[in-house]
N, C-alpha and C positions, 0 to 999 in steps of 0.2 A: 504494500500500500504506500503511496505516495503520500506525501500530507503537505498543505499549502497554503502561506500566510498569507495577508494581506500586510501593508506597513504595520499597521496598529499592532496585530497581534503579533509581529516579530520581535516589536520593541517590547511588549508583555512578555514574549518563548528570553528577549535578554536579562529584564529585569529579575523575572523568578530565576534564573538564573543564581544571578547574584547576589540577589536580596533574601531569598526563601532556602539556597542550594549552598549559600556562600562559594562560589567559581568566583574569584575576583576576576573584572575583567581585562587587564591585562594578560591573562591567564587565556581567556578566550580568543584574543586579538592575536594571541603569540602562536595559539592552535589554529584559528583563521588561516595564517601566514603558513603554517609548516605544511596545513593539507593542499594549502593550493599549490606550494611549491611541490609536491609529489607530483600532483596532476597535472602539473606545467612540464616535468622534468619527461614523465608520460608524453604527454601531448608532443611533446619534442622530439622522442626517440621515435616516435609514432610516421611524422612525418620527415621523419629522415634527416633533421637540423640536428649535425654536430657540434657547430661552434658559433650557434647565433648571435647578432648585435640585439639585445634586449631593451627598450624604451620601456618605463614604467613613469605611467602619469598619478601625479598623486595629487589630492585636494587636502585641506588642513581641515577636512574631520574625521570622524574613524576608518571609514571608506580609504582614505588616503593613510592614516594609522597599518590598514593591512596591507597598503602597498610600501611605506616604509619597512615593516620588517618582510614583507617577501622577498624587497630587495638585496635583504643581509641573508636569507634564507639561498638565496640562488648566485648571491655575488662571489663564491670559491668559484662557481662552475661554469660561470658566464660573463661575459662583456655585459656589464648593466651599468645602465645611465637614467638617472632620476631627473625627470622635469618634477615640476611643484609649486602649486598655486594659493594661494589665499595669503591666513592671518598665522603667522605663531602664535602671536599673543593668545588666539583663540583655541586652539589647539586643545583637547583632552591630554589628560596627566597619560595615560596612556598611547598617545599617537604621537605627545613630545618625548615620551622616550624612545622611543623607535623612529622617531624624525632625529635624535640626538645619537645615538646608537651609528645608524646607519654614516652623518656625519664622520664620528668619530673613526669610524675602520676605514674612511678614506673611499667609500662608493663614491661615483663622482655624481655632484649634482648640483641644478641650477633651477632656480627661481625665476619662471617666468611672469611679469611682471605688469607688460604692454605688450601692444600689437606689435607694435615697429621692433622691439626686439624677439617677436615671436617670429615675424617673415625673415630676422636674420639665421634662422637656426636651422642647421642638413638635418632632418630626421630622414637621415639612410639605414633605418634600423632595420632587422628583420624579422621582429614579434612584438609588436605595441602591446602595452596591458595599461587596462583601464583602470583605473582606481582612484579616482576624481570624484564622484559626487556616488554615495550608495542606494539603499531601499527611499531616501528621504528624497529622492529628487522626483524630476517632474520633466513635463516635454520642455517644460516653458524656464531655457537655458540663457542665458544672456551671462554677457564678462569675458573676463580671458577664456573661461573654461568652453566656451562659445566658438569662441576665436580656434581653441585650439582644434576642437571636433571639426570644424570647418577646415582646417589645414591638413587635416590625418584622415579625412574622408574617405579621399581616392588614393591615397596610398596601397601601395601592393606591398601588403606585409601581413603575416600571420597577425589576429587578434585575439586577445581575450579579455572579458569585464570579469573583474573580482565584484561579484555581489549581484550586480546590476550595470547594463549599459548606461554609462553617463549621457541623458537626455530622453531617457526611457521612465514615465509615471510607472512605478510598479504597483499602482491601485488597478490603474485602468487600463496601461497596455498602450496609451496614444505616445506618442512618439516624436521627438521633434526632427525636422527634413535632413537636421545633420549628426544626430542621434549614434553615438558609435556603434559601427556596425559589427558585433562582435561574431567568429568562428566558434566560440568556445564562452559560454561566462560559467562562471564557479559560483555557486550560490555557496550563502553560508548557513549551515544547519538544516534546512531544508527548503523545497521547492518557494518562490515568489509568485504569484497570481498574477501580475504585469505582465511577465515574461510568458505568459503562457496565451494570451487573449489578446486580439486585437494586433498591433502592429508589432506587439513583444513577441509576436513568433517569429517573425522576421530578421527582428535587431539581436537577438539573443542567440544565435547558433544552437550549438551543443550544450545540454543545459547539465553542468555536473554540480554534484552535492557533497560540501566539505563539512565531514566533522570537526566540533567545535570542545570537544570533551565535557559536554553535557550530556546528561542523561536523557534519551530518546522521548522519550514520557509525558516531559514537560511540553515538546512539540504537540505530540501526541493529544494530551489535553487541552488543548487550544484553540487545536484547529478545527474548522469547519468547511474545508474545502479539500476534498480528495481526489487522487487517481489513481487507478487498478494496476495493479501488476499482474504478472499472468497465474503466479502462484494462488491470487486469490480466487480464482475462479473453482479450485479444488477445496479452497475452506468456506466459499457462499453455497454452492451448489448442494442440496444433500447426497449423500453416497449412496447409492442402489441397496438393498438389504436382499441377500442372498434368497431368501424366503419370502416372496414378495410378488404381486400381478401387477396388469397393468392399471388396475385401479387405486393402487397406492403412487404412482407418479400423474398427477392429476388429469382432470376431464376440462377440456379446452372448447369453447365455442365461441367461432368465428364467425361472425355475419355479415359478410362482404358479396360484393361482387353485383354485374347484371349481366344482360343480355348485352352490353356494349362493353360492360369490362369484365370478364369472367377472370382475365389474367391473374390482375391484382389479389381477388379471392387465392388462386390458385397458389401465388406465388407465400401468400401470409402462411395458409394453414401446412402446406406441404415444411416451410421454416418451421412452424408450429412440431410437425410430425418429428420430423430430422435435430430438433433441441433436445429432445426428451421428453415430449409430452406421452402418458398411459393412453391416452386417448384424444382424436381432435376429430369434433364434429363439423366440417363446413356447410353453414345456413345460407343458400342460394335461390337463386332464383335459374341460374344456368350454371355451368362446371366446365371448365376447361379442359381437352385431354390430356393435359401435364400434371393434373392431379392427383395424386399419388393413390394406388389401391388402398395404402395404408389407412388414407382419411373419409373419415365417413359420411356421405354424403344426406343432406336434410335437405329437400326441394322447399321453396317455398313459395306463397302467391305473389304473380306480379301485378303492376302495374301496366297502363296501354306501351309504356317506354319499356317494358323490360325490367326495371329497377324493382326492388320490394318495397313490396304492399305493406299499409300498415294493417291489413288484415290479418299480417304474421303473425302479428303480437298473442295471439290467444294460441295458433299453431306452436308457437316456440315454448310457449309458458313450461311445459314440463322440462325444456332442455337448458331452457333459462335457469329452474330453479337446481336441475341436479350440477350444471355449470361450477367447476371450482375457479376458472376463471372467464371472463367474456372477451374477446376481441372485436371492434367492430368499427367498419370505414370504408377498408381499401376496396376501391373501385364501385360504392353504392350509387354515387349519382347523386345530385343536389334535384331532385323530384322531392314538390313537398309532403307530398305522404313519405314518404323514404325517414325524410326528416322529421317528422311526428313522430314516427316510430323508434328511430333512435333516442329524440328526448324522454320519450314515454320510458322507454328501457333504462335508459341512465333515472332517470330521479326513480322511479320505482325499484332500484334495485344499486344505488350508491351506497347504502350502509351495510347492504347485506354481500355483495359480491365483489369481489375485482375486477376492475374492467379498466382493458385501456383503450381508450381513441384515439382513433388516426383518420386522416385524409380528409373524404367528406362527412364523416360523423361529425369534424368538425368544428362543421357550420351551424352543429345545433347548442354550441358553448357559448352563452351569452356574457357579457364583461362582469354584468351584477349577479351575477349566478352562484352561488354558494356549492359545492361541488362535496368532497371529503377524500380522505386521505387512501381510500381505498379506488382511487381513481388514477390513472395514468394518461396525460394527453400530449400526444407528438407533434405538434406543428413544428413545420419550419418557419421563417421570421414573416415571412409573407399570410401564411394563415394565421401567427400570433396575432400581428397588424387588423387583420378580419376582425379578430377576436375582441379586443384589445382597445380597439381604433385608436393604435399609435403609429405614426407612418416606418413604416419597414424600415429605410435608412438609419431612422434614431434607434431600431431595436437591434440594428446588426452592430450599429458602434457600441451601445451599452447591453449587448447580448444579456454577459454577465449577469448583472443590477435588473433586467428587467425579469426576465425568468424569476431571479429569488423574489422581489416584490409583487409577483403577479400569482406566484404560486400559492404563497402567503394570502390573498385576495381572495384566490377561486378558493383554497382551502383543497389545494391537489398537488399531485407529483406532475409537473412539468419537465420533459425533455424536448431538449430544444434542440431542432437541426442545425445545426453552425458550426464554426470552425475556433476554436473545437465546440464537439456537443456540449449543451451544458444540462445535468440532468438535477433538480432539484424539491426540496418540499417546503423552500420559504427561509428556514434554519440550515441544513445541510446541504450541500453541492458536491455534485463528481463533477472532471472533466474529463472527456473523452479524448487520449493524446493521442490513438491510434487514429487508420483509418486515411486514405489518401484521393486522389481528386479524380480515382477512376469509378468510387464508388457512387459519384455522381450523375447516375443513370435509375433510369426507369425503374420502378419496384423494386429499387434499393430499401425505399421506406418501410415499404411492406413485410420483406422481409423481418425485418426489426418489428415491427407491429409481432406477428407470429413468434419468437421468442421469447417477447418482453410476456405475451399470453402462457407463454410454457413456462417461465421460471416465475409469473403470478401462481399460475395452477398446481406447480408443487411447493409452496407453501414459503416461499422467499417475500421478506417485506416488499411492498410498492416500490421504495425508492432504490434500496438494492435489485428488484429484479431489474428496473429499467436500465440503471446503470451498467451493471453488471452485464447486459442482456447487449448493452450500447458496445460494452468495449469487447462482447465477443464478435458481434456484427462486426467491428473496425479489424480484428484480427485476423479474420476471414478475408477480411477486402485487404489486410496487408502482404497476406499469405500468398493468394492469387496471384497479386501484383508481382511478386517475388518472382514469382514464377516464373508468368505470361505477360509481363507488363500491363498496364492502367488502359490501355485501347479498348480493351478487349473483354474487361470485365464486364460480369451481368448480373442480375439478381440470383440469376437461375445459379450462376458459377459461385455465389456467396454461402448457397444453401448446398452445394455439392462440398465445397470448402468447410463447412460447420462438422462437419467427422473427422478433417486433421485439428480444427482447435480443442475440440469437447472430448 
């Protein structure tokens, strides 16, 4: 499991730290510097740099603190030269020893000051490292420190950020135009939320994590923002029990599809089949021939379109109530009887069943709608927008923030289609880090619909099975890609791919 701060809570993961654990923090500052010096000396043998020119930018607060001692860290082994900006004066008792320190052994180093002697200086280095402004900064960069990202932009030279890209929000991910564009940044203690969302995918390379010789824990209890490892998918999922039918790995109903999209049905439940579900019934109106023997077909009335009736509702009742979980959406059709019949099935059956929605179910999610926790709804930011009526562009920049605050509102699990996913219940967040831009095809969604129904139906909380359910989807689509390359992927090749992840 990955675990991920915001500012706020990093500066809380430093202070219990030191206030509740007593780690003084020179102590942390001095582990800061030794771990990224390992993953520097890595990162270097990696790329084949024997005897690089080392540039280390440093600002006069802690951030620059861990680029003073990386640089007495790495100066036996390397050519290192110290730029260095701000106040001494201002300085922590901890980043003037280590600005004093480094002094003292004779690293060379210079105070840049002004422009005019910033354009006189060769940066012919061949590894710039950031360490100029840390978690605390923001896009909105202005000074020398401005000046100098400006002048080291296009440089061809290996990068790395201690902490954070200098000119990178690690709240929000925006980014300023000269923003350093790091290969490599080193967080410290654990993952940064900036760096993950929004233009911090970009700015942030390779994203490694330095211990700080605090006890894991205290992250651990702090945070409210996570991502999957692959390991976890054997400690969420429950284990098969030797002595067991298929009526102990749940009964899954899907009610999708028409006479114009039978695919999307096809593509949800047959995912459904292939996750692990004991059973999945597909509620149709027509059935694709790509649907599996395995799933069990429920005809049901249509409409003049083809679409279903809401005269189902009374035909479905007994599959509704044996249902351990529902799925329902892909490919119904905005017909408004279609639509009746979905509201009708969600509010008659929100506190008693799981259910998750997708596609055009919906359409039947009003903004003042009171929902519950046993619901799961997928838009991507354009049907949020529907939803929501906030224009798509404001939701894609603050993907993040809106999902939590919305979810919060409907009083549901929101997963949201974006980059990365964000899957949430108001309080907690996953991100989805996998997953690549081939999966951006037709009944990609769908697929994921039918999962997220199979890991409801055997008895996984709402917000982990979505999650959970999100990042096996992306493993599947990364697996593929691995393979066959991004062209070429399909839904259909996402659901054949879910027997090497699972």
């Amino acid at each position: 499991m990955k675990f991920i701060l915001i500012p706020e809570e990093m500066r809380k993961a430093d202070s219990t730290a030191i206030e509740d654990y007593k780690i003084p923090s020179p102590i942390l500052m001095e582990n800061a510097a030794r771990s990224s010096a390992i993953y520097i000396e890595q990162i270097l043998e990696k790329k084949g740099m024997d005897a690089p020119k080392i540039a280390i930018f440093c600002g006069s607060g802690n951030n620059g603190g861990d680029g003073f001692a990386l640089a007495r860290h790495l100066f036996n082994k390397f050519d290192i030269k110290v730029f260095w900006i701000g106040d001494e004066s201002k300085m922590s008792s901890e980043t003037r020893a280590n600005f004093e320190i480094a002094k003292a052994i004779g690293i060379p180093m210079e105070k840049i000051e002004s422009t005019e002697q910033l354009e006189k200086i060769n940066i012919n280095h061949d590894v710039l490292i950031d360490a100029m402004i840390g978690v605390g900064g923001s896009e909105n960069i202005r000074g020398i420190a401005f000046d100098i990202l400006k002048k080291i932009k296009e440089l061809k030279a290996l990068k790395i950020a201690i902490d954070s890209p200098t000119g990178l929000n690690t709240l929000t991910g925006f980014a300023n135009p000269y923003c350093f564009e790091a290969d490599y940044t080193i967080n410290m203690y654990t993952y940064k939320l900036g760096l993950l969302i929004n233009e911090g995918i970009n700015r942030s390379g390779e994203i490694l994590v330095a211990g700080l010789g605090a006890p894991n824990f205290i992250v651990e209890q702090i945070a409210k923002t996570f991502a999957y490892s692959e390991e976890d998918i054997k400690r969420i999922i429950p284990a098969r029990k030797r002595i067991s039918s298929k009526f102990d790995y749940g009964r899954v109903l899907i009610i999708a599809g028409s006479e114009r999209y039978p695919g999307a049905a096809a593509l949800a439940s047959n995912a459904s089949i292939k996750s692990g579900a004991g059973l999945t019934i597909l509620a149709s109106t027509a059935f694709h021939p790509a649907v599996l023997p395995e799933v069990i077909r429920f005809p049901l009335p249509s409409n003049s379109d083809g679409s279903i009736s809401f005269k189902s509702f009374e035909v479905l009742q007994s599959e509704l109530e044996r249902a351990d979980s529902i799925a329902i959406g892909p490919g119904l059709s905005d017909n408004p009887e279609t639509q009746s019949l979905v509201k009708k099935i969600i509010e008659q059956y929100k506190n008693t069943k799981r259910i998750v929605v997708d596609a055009d179910a919906l359409r039947a999610i009003e903004p003042g709608q009171l929902l519950t926790k046993n619901i799961v709804i997928t838009p991507h930011c354009g049907e949020l927008s529907r939803i929501i009526g906030i224009p798509r562009q404001e939701i894609e920049k603050n993907a993040f923030f809106v999902a939590k605050e919305w979810a919060e509102k409907l009083n549901c699990i929101i997963h949201l289609k974006h980059v990365p996913s964000i899957t949430t219940d108001g309080v907690y967040s996953y991100l989805t880090l996998n997953g690549n831009p081939g999966m951006a095809t037709g009944g990609s969604g769908d697929v994921l619909t039918g999962i997220i129904a199979t890991m409801l139906a055997r008895g996984i909380e709402p917000l982990q099975s979505a999650s959970i359910s999100a990042f096996i989807h992306s493993l599947a689509g990364d697996r593929y890609a691995c393979k066959y390359g991004m062209e070429t992927l399909t839904a259909s090749s996402l659901i054949d791919t879910l027997s090497e992840i699972l």
